[in-house]
C-alpha positions as CSV (number, residue, x, y, z in Angstrom):
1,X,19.7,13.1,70.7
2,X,16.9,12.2,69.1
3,X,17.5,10.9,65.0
4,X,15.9,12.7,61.8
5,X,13.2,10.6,61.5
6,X,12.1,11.1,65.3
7,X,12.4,14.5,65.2
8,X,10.4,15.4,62.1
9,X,7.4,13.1,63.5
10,X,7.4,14.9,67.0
11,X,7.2,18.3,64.7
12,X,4.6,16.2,62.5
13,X,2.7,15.8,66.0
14,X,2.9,19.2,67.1
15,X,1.9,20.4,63.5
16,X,-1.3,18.2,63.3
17,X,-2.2,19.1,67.3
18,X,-2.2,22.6,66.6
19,X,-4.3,22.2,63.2
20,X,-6.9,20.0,65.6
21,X,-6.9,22.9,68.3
22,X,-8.0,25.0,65.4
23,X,-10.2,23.2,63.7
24,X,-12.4,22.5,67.6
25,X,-12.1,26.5,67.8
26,X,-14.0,26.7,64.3
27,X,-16.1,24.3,64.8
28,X,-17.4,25.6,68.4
29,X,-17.4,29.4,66.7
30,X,-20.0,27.6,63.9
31,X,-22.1,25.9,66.3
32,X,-22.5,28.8,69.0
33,X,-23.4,30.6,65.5
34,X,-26.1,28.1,64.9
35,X,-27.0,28.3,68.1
36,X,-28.4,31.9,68.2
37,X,-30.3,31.1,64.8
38,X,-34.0,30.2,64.3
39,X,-34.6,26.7,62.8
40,X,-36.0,28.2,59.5
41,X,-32.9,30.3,58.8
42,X,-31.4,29.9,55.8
43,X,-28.2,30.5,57.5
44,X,-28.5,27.3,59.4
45,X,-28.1,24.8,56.3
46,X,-24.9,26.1,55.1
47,X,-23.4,27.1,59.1
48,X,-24.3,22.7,59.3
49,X,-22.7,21.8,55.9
50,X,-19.8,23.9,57.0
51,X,-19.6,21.8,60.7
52,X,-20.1,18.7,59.2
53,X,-17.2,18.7,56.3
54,X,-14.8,20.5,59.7
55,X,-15.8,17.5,62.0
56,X,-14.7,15.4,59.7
57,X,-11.8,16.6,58.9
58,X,-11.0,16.8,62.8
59,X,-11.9,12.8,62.4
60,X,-9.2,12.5,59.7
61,X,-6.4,14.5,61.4
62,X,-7.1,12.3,64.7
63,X,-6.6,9.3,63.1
64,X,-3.1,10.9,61.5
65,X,-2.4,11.6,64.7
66,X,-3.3,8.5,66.1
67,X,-1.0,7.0,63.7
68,X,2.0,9.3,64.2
69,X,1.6,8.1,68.0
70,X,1.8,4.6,67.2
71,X,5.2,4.6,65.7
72,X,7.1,4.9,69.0
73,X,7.4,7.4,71.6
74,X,8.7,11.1,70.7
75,X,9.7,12.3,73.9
76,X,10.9,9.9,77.2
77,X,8.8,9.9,79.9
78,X,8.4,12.9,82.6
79,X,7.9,12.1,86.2
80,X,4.3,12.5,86.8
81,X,3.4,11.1,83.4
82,X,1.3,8.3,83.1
83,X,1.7,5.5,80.5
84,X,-2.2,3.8,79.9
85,X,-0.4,0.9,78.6
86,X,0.6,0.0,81.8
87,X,-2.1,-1.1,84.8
88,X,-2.1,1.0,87.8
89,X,-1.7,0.0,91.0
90,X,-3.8,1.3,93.7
């Protein structure tokens, strides 16, 4: 059984993947929105101001993320599952 510690950073993993799966969706809404406006549209400035500050949150909750990850693993290893820290053999 996993301990306290373990278990509130695999929720903190989940928690932070779901905000990142969010974020993309927004992000991809904003620029297909771009997308169908002309260059001079007012519109486009603030749709690009509004992509820009999103990406980098997205940046920022990656590297939380990232960090999370590094403390350990959260969950043992399923069959099928490949660990990149370990070379493959062809």
């Amino acid at each position: 059984m996993p301990d306290l510690d373990e278990e509130q950073r695999r929720e903190d993993l989940i928690a932070t993947s779901e905000s990142l799966k969010h974020d993309a969706r927004r992000l991809f809404e904003i620029e297909s929105q771009k997308e169908e406006l002309d260059a001079d549209d007012p519109r486009l400035d603030t749709l690009s101001r509004s992509a820009e500050r999103l990406a980098g949150d997205i940046q920022q909750k990656s590297r939380v993320e990232r960090a999370l990850a590094d403390e350990g693993p959260t969950e043992p290893d399923e069959p099928g599952e490949v660990d990149e820290s370990k070379p493959r053999s062809h």
